[in-house]
N, CA, C and O of each residue as an XYZ file, in Angstrom:
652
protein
N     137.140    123.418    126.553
C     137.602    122.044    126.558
C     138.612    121.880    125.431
O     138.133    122.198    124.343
N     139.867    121.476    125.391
C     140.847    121.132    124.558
C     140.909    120.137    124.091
O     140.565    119.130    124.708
N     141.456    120.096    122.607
C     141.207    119.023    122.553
C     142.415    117.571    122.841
O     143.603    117.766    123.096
N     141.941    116.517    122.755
C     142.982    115.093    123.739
C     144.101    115.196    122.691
O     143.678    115.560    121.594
N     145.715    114.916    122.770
C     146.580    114.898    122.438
C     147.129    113.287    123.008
O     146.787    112.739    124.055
N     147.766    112.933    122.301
C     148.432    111.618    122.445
C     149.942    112.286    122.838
O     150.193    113.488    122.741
N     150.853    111.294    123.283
C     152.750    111.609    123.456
C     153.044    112.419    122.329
O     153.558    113.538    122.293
N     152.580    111.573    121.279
C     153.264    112.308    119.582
C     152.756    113.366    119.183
O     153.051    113.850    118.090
N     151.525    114.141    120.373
C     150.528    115.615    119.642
C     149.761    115.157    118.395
O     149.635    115.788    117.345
N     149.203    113.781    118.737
C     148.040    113.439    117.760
C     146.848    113.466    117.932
O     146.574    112.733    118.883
N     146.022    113.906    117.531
C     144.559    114.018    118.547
C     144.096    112.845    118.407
O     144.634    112.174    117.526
N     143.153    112.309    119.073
C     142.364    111.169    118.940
C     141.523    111.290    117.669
O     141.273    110.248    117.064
N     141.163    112.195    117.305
C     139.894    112.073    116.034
C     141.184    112.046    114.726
O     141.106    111.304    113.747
N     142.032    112.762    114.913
C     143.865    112.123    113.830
C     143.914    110.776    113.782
O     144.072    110.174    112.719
N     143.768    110.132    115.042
C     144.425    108.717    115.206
C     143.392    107.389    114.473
O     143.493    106.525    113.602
N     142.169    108.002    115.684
C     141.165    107.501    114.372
C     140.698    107.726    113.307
O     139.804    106.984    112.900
N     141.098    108.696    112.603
C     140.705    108.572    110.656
C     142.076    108.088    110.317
O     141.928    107.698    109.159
N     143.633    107.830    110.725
C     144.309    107.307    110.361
C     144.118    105.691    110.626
O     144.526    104.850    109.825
N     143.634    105.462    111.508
C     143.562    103.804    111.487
C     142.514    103.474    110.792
O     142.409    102.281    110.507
N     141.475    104.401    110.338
C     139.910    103.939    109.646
C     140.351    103.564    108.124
O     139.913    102.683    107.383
N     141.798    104.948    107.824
C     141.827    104.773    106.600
C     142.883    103.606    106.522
O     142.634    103.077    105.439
N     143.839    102.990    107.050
C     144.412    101.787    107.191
C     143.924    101.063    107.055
O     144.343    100.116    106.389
N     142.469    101.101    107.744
C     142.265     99.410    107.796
C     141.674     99.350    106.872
O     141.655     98.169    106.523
N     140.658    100.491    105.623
C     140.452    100.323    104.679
C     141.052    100.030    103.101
O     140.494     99.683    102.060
N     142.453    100.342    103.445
C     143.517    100.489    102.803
C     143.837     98.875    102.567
O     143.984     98.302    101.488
N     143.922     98.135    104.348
C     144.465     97.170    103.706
C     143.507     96.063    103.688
O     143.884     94.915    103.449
N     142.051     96.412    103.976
C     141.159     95.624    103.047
C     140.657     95.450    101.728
O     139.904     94.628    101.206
N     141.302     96.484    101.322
C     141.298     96.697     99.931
C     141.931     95.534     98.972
O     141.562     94.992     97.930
N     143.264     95.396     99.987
C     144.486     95.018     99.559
C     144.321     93.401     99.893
O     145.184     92.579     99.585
N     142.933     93.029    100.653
C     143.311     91.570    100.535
C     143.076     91.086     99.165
O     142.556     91.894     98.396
N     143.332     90.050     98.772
C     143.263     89.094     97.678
C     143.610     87.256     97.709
O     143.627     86.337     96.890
N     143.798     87.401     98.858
C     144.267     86.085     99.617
C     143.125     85.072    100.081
O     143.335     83.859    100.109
N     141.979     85.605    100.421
C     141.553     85.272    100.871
C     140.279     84.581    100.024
O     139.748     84.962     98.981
N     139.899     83.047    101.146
C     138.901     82.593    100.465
C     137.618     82.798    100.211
O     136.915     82.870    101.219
N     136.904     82.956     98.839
C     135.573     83.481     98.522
C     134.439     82.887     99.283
O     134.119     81.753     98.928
N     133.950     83.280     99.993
C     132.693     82.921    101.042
C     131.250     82.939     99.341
O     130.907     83.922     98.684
N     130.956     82.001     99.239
C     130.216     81.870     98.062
C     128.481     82.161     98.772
O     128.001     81.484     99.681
N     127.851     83.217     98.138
C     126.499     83.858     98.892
C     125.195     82.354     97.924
O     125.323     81.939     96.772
N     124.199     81.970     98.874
C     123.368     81.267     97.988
C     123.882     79.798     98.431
O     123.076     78.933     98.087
N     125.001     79.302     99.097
C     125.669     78.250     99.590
C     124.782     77.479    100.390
O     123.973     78.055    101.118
N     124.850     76.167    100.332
C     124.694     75.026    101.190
C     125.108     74.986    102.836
O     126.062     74.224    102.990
N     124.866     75.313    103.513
C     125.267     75.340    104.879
C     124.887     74.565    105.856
O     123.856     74.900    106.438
N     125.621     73.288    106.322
C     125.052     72.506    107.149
C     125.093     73.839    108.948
O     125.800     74.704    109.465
N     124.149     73.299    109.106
C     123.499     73.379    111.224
C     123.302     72.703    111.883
O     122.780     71.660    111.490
N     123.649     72.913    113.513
C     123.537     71.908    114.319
C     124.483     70.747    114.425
O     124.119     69.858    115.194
N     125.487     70.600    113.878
C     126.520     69.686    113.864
C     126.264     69.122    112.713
O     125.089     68.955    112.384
N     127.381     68.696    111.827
C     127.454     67.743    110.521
C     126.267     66.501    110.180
O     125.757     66.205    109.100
N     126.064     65.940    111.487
C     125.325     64.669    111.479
C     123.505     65.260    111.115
O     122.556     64.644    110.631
N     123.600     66.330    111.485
C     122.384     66.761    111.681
C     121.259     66.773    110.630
O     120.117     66.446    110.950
N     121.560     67.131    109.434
C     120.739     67.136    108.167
C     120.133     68.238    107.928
O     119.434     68.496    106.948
N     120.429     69.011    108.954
C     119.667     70.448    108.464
C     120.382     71.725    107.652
O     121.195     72.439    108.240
N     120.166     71.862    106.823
C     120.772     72.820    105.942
C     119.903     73.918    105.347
O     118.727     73.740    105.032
N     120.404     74.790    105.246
C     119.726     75.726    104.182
C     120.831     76.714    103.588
O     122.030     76.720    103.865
N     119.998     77.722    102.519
C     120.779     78.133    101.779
C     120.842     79.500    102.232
O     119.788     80.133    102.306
N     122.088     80.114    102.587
C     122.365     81.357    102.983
C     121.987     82.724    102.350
O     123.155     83.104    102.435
N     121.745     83.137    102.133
C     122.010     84.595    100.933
C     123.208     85.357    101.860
O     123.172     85.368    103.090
N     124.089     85.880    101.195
C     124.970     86.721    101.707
C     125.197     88.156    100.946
O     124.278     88.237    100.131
N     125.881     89.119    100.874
C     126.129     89.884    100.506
C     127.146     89.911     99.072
O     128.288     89.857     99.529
N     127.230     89.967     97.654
C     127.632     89.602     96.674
C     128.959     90.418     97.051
O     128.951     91.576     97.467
N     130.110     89.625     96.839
C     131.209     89.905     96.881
C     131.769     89.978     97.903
O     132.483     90.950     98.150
N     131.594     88.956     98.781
C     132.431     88.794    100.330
C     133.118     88.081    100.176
O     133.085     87.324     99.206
N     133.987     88.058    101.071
C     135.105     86.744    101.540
C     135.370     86.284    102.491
O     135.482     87.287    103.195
N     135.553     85.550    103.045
C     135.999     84.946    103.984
C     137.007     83.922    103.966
O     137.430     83.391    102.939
N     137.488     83.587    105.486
C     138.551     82.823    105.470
C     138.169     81.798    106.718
O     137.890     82.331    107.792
N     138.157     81.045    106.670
C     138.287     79.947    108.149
C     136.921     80.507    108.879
O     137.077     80.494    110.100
N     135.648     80.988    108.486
C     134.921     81.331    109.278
C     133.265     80.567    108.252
O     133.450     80.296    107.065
N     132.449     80.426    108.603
C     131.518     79.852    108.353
C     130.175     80.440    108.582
O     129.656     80.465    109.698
N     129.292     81.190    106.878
C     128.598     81.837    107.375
C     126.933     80.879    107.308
O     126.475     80.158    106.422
N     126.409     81.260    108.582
C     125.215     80.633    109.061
C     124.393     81.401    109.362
O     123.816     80.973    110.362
N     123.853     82.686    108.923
C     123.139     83.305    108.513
C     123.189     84.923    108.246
O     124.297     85.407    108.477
N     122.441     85.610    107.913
C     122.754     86.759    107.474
C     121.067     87.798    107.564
O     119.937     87.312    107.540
N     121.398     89.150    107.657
C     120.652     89.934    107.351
C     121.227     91.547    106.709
O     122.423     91.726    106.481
N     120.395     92.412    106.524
C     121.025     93.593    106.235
C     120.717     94.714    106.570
O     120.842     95.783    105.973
N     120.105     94.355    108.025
C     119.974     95.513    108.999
C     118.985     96.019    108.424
O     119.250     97.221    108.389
N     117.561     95.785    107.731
C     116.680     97.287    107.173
C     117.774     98.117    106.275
O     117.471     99.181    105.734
N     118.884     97.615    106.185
C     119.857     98.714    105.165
C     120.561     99.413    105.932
O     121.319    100.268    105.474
N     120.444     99.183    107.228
C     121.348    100.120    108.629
C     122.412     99.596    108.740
O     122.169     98.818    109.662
N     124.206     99.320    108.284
C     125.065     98.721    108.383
C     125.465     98.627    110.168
O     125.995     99.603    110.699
N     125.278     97.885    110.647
C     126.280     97.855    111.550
C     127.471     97.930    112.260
O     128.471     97.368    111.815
N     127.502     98.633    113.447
C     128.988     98.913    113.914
C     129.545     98.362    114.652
O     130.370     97.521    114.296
N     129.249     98.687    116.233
C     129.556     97.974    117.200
C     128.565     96.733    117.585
O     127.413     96.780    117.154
N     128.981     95.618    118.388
C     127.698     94.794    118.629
C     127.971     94.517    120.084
O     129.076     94.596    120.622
N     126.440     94.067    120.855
C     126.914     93.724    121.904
C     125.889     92.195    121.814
O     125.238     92.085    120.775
N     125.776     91.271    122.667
C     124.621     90.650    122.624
C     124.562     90.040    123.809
O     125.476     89.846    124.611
N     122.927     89.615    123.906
C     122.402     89.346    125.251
C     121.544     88.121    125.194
O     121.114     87.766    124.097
N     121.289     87.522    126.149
C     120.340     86.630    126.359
C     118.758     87.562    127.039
O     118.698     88.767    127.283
N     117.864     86.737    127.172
C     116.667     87.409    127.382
C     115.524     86.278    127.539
O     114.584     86.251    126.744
N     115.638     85.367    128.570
C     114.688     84.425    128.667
C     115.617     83.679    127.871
O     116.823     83.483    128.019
N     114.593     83.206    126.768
C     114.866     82.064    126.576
C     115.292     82.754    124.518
O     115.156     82.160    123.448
N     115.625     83.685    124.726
C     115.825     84.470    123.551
C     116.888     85.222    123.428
O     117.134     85.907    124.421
N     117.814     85.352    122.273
C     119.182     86.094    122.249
C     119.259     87.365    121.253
O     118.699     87.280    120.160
N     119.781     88.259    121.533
C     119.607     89.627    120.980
C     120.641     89.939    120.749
O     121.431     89.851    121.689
N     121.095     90.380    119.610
C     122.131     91.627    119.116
C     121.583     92.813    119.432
O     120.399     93.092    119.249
N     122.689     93.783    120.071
C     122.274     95.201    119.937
C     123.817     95.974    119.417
O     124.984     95.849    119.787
N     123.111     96.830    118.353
C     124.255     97.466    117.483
C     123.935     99.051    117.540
O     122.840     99.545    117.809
N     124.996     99.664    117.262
C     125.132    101.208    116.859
C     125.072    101.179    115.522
O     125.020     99.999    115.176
N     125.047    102.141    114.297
C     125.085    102.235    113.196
C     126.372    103.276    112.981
O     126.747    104.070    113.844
N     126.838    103.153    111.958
C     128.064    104.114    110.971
C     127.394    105.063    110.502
O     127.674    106.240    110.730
N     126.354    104.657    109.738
C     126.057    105.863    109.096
C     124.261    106.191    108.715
O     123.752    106.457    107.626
N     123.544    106.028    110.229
C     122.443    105.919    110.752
C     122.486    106.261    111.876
O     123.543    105.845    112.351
N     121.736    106.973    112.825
C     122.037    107.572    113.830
C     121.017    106.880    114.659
O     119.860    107.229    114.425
N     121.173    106.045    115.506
C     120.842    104.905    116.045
C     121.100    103.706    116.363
O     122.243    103.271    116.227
N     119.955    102.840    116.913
C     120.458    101.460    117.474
C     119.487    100.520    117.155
O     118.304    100.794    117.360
N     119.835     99.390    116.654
C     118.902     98.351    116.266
C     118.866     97.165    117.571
O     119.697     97.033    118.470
N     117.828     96.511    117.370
C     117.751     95.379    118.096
C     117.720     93.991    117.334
O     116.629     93.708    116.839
N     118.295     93.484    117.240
C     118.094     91.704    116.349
C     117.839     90.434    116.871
O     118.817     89.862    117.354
N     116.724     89.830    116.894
C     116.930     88.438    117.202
C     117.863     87.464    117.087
O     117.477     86.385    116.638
N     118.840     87.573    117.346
C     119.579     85.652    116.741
C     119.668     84.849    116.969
O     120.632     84.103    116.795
N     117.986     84.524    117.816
C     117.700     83.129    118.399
C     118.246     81.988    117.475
O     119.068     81.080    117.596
N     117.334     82.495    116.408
C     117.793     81.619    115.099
C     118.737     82.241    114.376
O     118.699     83.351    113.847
N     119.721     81.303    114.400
C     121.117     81.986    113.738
C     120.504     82.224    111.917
O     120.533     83.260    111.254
N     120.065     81.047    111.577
C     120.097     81.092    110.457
C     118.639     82.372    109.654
O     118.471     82.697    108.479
N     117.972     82.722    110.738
C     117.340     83.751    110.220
C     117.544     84.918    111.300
O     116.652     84.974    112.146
N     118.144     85.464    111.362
C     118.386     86.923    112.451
C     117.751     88.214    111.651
O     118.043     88.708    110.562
N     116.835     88.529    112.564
C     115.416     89.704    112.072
C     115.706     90.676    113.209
O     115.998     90.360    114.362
N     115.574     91.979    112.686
C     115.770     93.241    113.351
C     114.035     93.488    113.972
O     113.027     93.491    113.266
N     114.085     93.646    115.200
C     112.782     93.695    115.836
C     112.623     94.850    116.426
O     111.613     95.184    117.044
N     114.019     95.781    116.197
C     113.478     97.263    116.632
C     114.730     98.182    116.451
O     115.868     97.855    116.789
N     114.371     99.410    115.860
C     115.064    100.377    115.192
C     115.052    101.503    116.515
O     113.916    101.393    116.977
N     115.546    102.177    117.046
C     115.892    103.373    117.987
C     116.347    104.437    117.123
O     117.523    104.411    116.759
N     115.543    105.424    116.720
C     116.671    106.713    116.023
C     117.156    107.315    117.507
O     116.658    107.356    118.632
N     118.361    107.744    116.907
C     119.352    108.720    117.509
C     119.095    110.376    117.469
O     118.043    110.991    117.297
N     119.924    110.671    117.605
C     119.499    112.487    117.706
C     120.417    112.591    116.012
O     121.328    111.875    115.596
N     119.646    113.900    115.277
C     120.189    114.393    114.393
C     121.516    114.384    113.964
O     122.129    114.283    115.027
N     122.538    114.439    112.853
C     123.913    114.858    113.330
C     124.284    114.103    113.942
O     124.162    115.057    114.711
N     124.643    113.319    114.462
C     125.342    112.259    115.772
C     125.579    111.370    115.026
O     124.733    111.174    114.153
N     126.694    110.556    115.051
C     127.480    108.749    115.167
C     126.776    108.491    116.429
O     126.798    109.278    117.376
N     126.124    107.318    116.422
C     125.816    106.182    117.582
C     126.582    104.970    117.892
O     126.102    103.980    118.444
N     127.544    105.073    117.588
C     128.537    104.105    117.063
C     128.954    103.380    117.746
O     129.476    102.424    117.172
N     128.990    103.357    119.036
C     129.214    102.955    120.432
C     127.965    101.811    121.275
O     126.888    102.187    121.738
N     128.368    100.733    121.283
C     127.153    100.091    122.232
C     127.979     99.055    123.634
O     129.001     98.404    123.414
N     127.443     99.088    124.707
C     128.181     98.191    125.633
C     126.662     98.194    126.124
O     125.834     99.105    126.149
N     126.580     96.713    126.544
C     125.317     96.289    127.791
C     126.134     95.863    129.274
O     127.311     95.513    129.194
N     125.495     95.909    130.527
C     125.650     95.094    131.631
C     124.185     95.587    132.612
O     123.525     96.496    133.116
N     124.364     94.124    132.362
C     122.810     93.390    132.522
C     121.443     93.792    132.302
O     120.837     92.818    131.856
N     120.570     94.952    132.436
C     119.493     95.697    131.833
C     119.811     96.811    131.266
O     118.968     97.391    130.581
N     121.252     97.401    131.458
C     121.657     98.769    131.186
C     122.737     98.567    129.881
O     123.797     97.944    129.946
N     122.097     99.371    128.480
C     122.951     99.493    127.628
C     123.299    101.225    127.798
O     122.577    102.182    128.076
N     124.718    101.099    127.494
C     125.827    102.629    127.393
C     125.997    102.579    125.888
O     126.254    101.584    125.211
N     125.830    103.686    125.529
C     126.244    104.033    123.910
C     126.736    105.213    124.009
O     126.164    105.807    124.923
N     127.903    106.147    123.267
C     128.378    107.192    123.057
C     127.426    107.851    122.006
O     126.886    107.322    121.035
N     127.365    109.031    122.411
C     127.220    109.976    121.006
C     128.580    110.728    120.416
O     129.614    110.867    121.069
N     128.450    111.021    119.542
C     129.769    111.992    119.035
C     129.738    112.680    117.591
O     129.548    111.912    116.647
N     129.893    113.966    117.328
C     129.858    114.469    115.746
C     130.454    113.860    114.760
O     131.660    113.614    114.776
N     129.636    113.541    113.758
C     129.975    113.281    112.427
C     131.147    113.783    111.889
O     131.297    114.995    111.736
N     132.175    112.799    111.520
C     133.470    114.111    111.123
C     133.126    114.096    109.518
O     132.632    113.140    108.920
N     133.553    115.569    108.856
C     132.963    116.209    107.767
C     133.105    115.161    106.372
O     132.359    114.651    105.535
N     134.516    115.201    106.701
C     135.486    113.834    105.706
C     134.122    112.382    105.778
O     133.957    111.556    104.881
N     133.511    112.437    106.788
C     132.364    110.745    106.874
C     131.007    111.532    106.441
O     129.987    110.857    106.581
N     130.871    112.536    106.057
C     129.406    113.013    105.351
C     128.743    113.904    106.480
O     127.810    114.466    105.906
N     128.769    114.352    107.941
C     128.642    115.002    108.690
C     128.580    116.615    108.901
O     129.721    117.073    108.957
N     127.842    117.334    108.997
C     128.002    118.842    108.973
C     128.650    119.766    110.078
O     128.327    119.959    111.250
N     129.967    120.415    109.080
C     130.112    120.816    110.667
C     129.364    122.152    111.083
O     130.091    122.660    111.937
N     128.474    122.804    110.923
C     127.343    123.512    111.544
C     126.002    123.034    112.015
O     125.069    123.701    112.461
N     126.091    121.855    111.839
C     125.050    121.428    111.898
C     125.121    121.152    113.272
O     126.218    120.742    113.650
N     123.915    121.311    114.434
C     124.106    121.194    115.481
C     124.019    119.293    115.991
O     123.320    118.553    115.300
N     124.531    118.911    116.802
C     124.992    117.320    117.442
C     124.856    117.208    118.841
O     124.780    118.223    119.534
N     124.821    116.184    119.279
C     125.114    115.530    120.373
C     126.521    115.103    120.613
O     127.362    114.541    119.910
N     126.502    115.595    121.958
C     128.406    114.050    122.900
C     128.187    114.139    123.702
O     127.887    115.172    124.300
N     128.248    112.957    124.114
C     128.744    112.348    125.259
C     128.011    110.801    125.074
O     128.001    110.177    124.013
N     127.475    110.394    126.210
C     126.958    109.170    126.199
C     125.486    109.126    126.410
O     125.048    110.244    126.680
N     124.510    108.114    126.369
C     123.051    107.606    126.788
C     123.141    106.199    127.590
O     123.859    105.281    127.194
N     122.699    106.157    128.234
C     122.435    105.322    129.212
C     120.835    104.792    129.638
O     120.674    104.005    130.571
C-alpha cells in the first residue's frame, strides 16, 4: 500500500502535522482576544430567568463572543472530535481522545453540569481521534500515533475504522 500523495507530492500525514503545527502556531499568537474569566457568574435559561451559577473553567482560557455554560475535564481525557445525540429524553456527547486511546460518553442534559458516564479504551498504540454517529451506529477511525505526538513506531497499532 503506498502511501496518499496530494497534486504538490504531499502526503496526507505532511499535510496534517503542517496544519496541526499552524494552527498551534497561530494560537499561540492570539492576544486579541477576550479573557473568558473561570469561577464567573453565568446567567441560564434566558436573562429573565434567575438561574445562575458559577462556572469553573480551565485557568487561562479565552474566549471571544462565545459564552461558557458549563464545563468538565473529561476524567483528564482531552477531547477531540465530538459528535452528539439525543437518547429519550437525554443528550450525549460522544468524543475520540488525542492522547488517550478511546471514546468517552458525556451527559449534557444539563449543560451546566456535563458528567462523563462512560470511558471505552481503544486498542494499544492507536489515535481514536475520529467519531461520527447516524442513528444507533457510531464510526470512529483508528490510526498510528505519529512519533513527533509521543507514539512508537515499533510498537504494534491498529487502522482503519470500528463500527
Amino acid at each position: 500500500m503506498g502511501v496518499e500523495r496530494t497534486d504538490s507530492g504531499v502526503s496526507r500525514r505532511q499535510a496534517l502535522r503542517a496544519s496541526l503545527t499552524a494552527a498551534s502556531a497561530l494560537a499561540a499568537t492570539q492576544t486579541v482576544a477576550t479573557p473568558a474569566r473561570a469561577g464567573t457568574e453565568v446567567a441560564h435559561a434566558g436573562a429573565d430567568s434567575g438561574i445562575s451559577a458559577v462556572v469553573p473553567g480551565p485557568r487561562g482560557q479565552f474566549a471571544r463572543n462565545v459564552e461558557v455554560v458549563g464545563y468538565t475535564d473529561m476524567d483528564h481525557r482531552p477531547a477531540f472530535k465530538l459528535a452528539i445525540r439525543r437518547v429519550g429524553d437525554r443528550w450525549y456527547l460522544y468524543t475520540g481522545h488525542f492522547w488517550h486511546s478511546g471514546w468517552s460518553v458525556v451527559d449534557v442534559t444539563d449543560l451546566r453540569r456535563p458528567e462523563v458516564v462512560a470511558f471505552v479504551p481503544g486498542p494499544e498504540d492507536t489515535w481514536t481521534l475520529q467519531v461520527d454517529l447516524h442513528g444507533d451506529i457510531m464510526v470512529t477511525a483508528l490510526e498510528q500515533i505519529f512519533p513527533n505526538f509521543g507514539g512508537d513506531p515499533e510498537a504494534s497499532f491498529e487502522e482503519g475504522i470500528y463500527i
